[in-house]
DRENLO-27073 format. One record per residue (C-alpha): residue number from 1; residue in three letters; x, y, z. Coordinates in Angstrom, 2 decimals. Each point is the difference from the previous one (the first is absolute). Last residue first. Example, Ala and Ser with C-alpha at 12.3 -4.5 7.8 and 13.67 -1.06 7.14 Angstrom:
(pt 2 'SER' (13.67 -1.06 7.14))
(pt 1 'ALA' (-1.37 -3.44 0.66))
***
This chain:
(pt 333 'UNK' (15.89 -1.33 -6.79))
(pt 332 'UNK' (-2.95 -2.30 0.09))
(pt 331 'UNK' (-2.92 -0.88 -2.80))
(pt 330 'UNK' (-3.61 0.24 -0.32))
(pt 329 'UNK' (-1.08 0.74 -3.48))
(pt 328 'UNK' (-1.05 3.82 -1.14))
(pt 327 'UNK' (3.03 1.46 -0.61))
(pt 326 'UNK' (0.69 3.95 -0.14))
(pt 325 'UNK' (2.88 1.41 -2.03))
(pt 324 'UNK' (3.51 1.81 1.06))
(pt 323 'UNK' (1.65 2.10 -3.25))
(pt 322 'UNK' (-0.14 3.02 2.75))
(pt 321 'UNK' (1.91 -1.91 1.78))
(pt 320 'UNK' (0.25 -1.65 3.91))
(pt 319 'UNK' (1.47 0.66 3.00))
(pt 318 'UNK' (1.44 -3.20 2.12))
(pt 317 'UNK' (3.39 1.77 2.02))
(pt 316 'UNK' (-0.97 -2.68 2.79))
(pt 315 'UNK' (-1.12 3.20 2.62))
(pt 314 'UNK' (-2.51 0.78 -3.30))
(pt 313 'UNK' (-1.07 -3.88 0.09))
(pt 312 'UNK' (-0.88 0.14 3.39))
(pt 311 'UNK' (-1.73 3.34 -0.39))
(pt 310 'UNK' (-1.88 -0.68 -2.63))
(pt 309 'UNK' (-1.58 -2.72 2.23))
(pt 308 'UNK' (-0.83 2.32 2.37))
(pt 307 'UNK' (-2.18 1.98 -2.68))
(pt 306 'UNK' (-1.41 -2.96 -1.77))
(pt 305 'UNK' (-1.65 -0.94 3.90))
(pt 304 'UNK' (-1.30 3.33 0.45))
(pt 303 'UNK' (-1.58 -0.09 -3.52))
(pt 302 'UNK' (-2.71 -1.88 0.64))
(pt 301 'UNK' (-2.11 -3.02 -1.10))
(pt 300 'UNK' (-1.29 -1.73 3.08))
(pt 299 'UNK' (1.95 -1.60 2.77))
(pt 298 'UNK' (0.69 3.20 1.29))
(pt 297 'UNK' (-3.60 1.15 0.46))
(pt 296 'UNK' (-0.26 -2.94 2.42))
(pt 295 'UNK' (2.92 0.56 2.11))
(pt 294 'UNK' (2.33 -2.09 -0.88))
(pt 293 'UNK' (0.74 -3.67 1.36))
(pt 292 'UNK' (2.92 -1.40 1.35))
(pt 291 'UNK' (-0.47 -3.61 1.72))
(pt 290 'UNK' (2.30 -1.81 2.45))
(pt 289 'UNK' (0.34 -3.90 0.25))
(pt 288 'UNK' (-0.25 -2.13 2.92))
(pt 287 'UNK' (-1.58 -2.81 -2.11))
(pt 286 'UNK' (-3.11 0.53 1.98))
(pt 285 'UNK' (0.12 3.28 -0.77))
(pt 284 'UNK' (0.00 0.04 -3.57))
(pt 283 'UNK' (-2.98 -1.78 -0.32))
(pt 282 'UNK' (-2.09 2.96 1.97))
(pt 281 'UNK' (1.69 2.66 -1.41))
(pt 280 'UNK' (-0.50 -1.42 -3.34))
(pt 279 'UNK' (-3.49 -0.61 0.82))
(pt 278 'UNK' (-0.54 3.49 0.96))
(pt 277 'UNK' (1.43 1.64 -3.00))
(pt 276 'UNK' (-1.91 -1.99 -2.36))
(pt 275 'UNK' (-3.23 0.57 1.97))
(pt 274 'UNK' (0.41 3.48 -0.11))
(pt 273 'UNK' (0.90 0.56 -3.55))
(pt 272 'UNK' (2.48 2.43 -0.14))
(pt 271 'UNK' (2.96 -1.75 -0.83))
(pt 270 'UNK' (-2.28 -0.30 -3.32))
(pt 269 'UNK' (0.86 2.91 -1.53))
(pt 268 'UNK' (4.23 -1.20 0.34))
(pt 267 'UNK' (1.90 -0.82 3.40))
(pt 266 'UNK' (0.47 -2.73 2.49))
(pt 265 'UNK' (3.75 -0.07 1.41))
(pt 264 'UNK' (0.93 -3.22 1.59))
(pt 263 'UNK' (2.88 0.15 2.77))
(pt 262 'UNK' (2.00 -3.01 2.19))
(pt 261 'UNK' (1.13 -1.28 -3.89))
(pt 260 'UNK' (1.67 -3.32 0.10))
(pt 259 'UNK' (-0.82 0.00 -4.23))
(pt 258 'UNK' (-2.20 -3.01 0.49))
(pt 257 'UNK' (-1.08 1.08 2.86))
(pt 256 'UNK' (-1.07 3.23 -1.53))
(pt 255 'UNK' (-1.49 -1.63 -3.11))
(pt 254 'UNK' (-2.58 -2.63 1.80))
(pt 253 'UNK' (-0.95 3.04 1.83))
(pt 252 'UNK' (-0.54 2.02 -3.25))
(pt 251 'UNK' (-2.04 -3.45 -1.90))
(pt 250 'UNK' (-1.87 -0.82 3.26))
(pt 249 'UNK' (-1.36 4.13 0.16))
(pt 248 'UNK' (-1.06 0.17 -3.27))
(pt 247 'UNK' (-1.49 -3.05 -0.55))
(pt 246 'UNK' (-1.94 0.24 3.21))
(pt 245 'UNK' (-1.13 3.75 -1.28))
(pt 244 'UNK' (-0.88 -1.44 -3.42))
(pt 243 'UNK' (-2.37 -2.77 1.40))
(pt 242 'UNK' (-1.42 2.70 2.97))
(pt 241 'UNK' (-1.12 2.33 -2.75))
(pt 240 'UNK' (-2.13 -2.51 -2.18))
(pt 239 'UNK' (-1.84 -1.29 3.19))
(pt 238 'UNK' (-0.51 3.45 1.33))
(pt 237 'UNK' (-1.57 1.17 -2.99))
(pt 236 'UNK' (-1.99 -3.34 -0.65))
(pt 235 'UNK' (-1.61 1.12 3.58))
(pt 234 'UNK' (-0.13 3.02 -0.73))
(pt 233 'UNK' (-2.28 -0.60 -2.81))
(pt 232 'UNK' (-1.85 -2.74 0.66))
(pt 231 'UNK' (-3.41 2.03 0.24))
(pt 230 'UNK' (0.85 0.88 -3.65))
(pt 229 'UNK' (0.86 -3.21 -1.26))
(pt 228 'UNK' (-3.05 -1.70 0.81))
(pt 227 'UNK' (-1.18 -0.85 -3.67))
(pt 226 'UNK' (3.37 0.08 -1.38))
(pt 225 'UNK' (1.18 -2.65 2.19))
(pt 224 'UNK' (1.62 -2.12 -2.73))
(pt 223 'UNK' (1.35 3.06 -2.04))
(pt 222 'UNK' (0.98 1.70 2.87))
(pt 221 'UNK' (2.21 -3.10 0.74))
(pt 220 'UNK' (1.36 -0.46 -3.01))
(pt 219 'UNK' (1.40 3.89 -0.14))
(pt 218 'UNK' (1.63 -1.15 3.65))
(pt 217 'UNK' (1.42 -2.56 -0.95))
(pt 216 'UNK' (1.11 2.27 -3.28))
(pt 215 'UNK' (1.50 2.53 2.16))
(pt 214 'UNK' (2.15 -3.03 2.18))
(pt 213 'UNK' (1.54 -1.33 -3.26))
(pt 212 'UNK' (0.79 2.91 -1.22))
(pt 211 'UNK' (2.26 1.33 3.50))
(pt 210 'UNK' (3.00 -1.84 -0.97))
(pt 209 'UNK' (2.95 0.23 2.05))
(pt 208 'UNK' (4.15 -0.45 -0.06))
(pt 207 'UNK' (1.92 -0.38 3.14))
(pt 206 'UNK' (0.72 -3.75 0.13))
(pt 205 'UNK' (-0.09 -3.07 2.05))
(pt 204 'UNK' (-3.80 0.51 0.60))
(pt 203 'UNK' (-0.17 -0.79 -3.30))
(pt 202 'UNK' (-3.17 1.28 -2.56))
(pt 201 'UNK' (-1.38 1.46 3.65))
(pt 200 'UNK' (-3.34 0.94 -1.50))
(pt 199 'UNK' (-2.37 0.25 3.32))
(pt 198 'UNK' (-3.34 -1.45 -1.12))
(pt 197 'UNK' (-3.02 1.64 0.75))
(pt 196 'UNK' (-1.85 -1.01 3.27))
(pt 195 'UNK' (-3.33 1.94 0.77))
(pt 194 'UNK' (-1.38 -0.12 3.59))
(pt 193 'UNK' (3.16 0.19 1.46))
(pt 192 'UNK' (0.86 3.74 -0.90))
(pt 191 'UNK' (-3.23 1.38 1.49))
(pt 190 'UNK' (-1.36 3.17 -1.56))
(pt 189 'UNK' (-0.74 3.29 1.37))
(pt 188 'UNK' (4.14 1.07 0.09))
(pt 187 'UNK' (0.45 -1.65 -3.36))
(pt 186 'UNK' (-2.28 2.69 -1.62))
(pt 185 'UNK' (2.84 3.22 1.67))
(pt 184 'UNK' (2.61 -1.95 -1.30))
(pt 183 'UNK' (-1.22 -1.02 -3.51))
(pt 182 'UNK' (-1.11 3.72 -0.80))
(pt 181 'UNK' (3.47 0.86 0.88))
(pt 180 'UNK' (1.41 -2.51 -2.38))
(pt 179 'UNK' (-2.12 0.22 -2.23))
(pt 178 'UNK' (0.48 3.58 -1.36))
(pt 177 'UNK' (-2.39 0.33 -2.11))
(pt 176 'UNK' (-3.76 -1.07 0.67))
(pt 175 'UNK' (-1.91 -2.48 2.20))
(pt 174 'UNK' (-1.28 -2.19 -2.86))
(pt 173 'UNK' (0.45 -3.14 1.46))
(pt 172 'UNK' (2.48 -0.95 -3.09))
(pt 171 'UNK' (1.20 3.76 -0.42))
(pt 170 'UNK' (1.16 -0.94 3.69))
(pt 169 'UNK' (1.34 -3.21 -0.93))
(pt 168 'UNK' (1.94 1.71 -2.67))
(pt 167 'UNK' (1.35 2.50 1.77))
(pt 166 'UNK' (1.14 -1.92 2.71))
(pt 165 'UNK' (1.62 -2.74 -2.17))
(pt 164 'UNK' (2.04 3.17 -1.76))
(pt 163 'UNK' (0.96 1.27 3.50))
(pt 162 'UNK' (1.81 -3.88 0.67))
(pt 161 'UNK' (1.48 -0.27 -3.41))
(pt 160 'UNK' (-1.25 -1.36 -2.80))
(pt 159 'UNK' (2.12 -2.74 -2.10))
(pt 158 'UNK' (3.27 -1.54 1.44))
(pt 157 'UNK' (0.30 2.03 2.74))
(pt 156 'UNK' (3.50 0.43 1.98))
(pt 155 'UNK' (2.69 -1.77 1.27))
(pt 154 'UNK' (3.77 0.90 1.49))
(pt 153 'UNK' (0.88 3.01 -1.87))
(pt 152 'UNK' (3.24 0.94 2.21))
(pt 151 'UNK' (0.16 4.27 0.49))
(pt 150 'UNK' (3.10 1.77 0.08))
(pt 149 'UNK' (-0.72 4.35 0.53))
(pt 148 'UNK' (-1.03 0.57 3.32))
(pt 147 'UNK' (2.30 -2.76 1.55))
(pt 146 'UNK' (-0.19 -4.04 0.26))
(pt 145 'UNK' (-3.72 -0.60 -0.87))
(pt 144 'UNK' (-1.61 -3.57 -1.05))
(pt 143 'UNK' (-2.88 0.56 -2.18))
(pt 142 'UNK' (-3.69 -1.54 0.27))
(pt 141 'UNK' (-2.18 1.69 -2.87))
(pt 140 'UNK' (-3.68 0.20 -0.97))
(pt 139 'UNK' (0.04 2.78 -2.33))
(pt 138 'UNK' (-3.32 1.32 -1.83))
(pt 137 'UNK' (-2.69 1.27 1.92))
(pt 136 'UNK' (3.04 0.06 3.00))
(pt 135 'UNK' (1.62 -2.05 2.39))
(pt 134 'UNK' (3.76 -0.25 0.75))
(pt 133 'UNK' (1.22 -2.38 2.37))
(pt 132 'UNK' (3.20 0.90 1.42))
(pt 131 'UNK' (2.80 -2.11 1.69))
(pt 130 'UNK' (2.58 1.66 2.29))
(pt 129 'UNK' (3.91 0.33 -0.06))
(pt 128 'UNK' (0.41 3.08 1.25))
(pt 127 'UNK' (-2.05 1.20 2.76))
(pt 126 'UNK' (-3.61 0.93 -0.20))
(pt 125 'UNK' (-0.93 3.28 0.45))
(pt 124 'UNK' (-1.56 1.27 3.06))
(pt 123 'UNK' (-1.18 3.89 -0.40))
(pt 122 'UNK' (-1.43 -0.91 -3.32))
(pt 121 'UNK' (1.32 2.00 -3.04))
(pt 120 'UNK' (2.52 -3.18 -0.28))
(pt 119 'UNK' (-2.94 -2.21 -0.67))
(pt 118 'UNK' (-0.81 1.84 -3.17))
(pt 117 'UNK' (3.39 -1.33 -1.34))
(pt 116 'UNK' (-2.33 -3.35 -1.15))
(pt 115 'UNK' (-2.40 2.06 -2.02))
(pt 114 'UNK' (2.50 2.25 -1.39))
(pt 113 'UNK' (2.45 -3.12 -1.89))
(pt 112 'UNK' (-3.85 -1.34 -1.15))
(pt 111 'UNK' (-0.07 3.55 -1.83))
(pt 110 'UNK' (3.49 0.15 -1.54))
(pt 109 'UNK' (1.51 3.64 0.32))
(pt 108 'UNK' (0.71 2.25 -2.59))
(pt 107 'UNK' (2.75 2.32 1.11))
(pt 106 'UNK' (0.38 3.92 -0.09))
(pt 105 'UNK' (3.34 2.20 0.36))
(pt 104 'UNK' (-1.42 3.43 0.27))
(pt 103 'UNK' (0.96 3.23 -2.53))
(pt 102 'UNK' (-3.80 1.66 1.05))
(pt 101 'UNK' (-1.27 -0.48 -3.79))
(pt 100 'UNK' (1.72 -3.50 -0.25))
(pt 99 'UNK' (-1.44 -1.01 2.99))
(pt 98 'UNK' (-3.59 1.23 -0.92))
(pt 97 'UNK' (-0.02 -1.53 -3.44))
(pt 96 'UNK' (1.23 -3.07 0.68))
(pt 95 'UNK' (-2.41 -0.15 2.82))
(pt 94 'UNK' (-2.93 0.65 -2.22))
(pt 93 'UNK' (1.04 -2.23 -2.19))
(pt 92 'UNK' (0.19 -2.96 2.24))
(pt 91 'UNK' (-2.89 0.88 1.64))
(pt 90 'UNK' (-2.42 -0.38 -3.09))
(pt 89 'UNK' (1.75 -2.40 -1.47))
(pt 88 'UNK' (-0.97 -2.49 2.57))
(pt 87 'UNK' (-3.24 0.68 -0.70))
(pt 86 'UNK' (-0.06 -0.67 -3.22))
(pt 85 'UNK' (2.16 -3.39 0.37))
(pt 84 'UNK' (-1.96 -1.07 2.32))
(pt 83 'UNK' (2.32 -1.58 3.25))
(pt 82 'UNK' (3.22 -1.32 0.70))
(pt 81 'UNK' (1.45 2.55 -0.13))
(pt 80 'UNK' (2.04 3.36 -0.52))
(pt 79 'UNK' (-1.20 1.19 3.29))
(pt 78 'UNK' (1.74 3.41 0.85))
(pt 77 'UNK' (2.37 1.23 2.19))
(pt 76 'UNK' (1.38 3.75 -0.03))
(pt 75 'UNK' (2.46 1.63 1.43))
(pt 74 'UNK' (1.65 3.02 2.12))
(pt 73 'UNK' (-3.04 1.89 1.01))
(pt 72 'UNK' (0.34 3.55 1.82))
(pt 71 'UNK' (-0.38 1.49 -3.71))
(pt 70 'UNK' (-3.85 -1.29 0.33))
(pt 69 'UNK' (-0.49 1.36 3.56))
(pt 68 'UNK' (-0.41 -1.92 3.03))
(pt 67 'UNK' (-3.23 -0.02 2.55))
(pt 66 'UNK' (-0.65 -2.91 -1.32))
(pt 65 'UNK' (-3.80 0.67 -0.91))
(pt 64 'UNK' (1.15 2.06 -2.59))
(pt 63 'UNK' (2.17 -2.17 -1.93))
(pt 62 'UNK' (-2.82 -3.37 0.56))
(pt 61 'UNK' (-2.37 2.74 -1.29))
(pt 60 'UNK' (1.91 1.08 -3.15))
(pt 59 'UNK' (0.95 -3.31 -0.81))
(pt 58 'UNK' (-3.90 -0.94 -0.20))
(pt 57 'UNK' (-1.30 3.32 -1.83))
(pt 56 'UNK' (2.44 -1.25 -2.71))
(pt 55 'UNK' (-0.87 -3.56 -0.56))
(pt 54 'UNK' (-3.86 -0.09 0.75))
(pt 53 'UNK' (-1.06 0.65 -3.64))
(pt 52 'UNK' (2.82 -1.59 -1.54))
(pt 51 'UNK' (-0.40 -2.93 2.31))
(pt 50 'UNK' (-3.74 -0.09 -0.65))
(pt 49 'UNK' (0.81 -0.34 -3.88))
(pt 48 'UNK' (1.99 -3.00 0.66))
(pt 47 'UNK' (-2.46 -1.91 2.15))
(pt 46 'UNK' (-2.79 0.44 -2.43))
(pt 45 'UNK' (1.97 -1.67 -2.78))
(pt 44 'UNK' (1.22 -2.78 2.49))
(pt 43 'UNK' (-3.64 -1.02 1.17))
(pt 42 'UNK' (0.55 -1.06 3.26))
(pt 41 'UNK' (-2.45 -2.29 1.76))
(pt 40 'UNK' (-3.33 -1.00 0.43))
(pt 39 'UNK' (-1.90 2.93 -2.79))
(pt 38 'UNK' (-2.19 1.53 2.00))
(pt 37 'UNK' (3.10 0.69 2.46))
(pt 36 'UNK' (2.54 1.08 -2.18))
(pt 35 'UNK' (-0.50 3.79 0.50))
(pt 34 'UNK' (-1.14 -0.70 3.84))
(pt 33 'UNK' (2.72 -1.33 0.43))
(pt 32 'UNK' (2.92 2.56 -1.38))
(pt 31 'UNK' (1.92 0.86 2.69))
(pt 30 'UNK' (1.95 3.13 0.93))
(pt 29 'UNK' (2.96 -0.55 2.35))
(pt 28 'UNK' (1.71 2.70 2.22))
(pt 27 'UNK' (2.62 -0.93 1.95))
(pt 26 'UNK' (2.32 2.59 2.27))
(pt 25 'UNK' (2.89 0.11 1.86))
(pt 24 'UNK' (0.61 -3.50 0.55))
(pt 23 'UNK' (3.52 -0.47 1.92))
(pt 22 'UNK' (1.64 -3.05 -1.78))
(pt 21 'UNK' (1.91 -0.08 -2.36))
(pt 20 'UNK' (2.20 2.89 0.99))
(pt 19 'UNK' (-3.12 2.17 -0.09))
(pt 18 'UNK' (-2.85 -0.71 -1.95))
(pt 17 'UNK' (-2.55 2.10 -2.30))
(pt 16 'UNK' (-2.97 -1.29 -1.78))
(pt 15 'UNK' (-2.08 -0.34 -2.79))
(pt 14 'UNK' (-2.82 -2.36 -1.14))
(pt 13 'UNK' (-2.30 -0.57 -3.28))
(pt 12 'UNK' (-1.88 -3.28 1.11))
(pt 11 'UNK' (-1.15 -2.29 -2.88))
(pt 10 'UNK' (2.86 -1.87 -0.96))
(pt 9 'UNK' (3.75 0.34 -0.12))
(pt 8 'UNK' (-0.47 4.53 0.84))
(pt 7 'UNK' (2.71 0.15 2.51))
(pt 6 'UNK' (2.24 3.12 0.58))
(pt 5 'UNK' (1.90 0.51 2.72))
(pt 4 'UNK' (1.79 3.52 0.71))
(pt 3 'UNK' (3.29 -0.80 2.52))
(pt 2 'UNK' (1.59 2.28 2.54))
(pt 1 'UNK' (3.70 -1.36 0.78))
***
């Protein structure tokens, strides 16, 4: 089965096609950073009209560069959310469109469902049951995974999520949009231990997070050191990074062996922070655990992942309407 994806959630306008779920035959994303980047983060309005600009010429490349033809295709996956409601629209109407042109079954596929199937484009896929921890500018998620298609909520953010603290530290230091890159290449020059922020574990017994508490520490301390902020820099970037990363990494651990899961899947924009992904590793081991991570361009916005998870839901019999809407809250299912 030879899938179009179609993901346009947030700022990137991507397209691909997949194979049986999970043979990548092509992924082309478009991103929109240096549109949003004077202004710190994603301005919806702008967003939308770049989709509508990048849209078509997008599909068309992903098509082409799969060495398939558009009548070869036999469906089409698209996000339907969570995400900007603009932008989401975007996609989702332009896939409408295109399946119901071409007489294709289509499905709108939830965005945080894509993230955590990304794993399964990997060569070494974790085996059922596993526990995932989704990270992304605006999802911090731990899940407990039985099959491609039934996900367990277990905990996630209270208030700003994990790529959301980036950002706003980053805007903070002034080092530009998107933080959490900008973060991980600073951190590397500073010292984590010179500069302790809290770590914001609300209850170690659970799986929720908070990530407010940590940004404003860190807003205080700026504020306190303004004079010698900038030489402190990296440091107060490393500082700031290695607090959410030991969050991060205790709260998924504590999950899996809560769960008496062998496998932990790290996924989401911020699966690709290096630190993250190290320290994960790292604590995972020790607990004779086994990480999945994507490749980095994988755990960013694409349309790969929406692609193979149409397919699940196509083998299910789960096509969706032309009636079919976009939502912009997180939800499951």
């Amino acid at each position: 089965m030879i899938i179009l994806g179609i993901e346009t959630s947030c700022d990137e306008t991507a397209a691909a096609v997949v194979a049986d779920g999970k043979t990548v035959l092509s992924s082309i994303v478009s991103s929109q950073h240096e549109v949003h980047h004077p202004y710190g983060g994603v301005v919806p309005e702008l967003a939308s009209r770049k989709h509508i600009e990048a849209i078509v010429p997008v599909v068309d490349e992903a098509v082409r560069a799969s060495g398939v033809d558009a009548e070869q295709l036999d469906a089409v996956a698209v996000t339907r959310g969570p995400g900007l409601v603009g932008a989401l629209l975007v996609g989702f109407c332009f896939a409408k469109a295109f399946a119901y042109m071409r007489d294709l079954p289509w499905v709108g596929i939830n965005h945080l469902e894509g993230h955590v199937n990304s794993v399964f484009l990997e060569p070494d896929p974790p085996p059922f049951p596993f526990v995932a921890l989704l990270v992304s500018g605006g999802h911090t998620s731990i899940y407990h995974v039985t099959s491609h298609t039934a996900m367990e909520l277990l905990g996630q953010t209270r208030d700003d999520a994990a790529g959301e603290a980036f950002d706003k530290v980053a805007k903070m230091l002034e080092l530009g949009y998107p933080g959490g890159a900008v973060i991980d290449r600073m951190a590397k020059e500073g010292d984590p231990d010179k500069i302790i922020f809290p770590r914001p574990f609300l209850d170690k017994l659970v799986f929720d997070f908070s990530f407010s508490g940590l940004k404003t520490a860190v807003k205080r301390y700026i504020q306190i050191h303004k004079d010698d902020c900038t030489r402190q820099i990296p440091d107060i970037a490393a500082g700031f990074q290695e607090a959410v990363v030991d969050v991060l990494s205790y709260k998924v651990i504590h999950a899996a062996k809560t769960k008496r899961c062998d496998h932990i899947a790290l996924v989401g924009g911020v699966a690709a922070n290096s630190r993250l992904r190290e320290k994960v590793r790292h604590d995972a081991g020790l607990e004779d655990l086994t990480v999945h991570i994507p490749s980095v361009e994988l755990c960013q916005d694409n349309a790969a992942m929406i692609a193979a998870m149409g397919y699940h839901y196509l083998v299910a019999g789960k096509v969706s309407g032309l009636a079919d809407d976009v939502f912009s809250r997180a939800r499951m299912g």
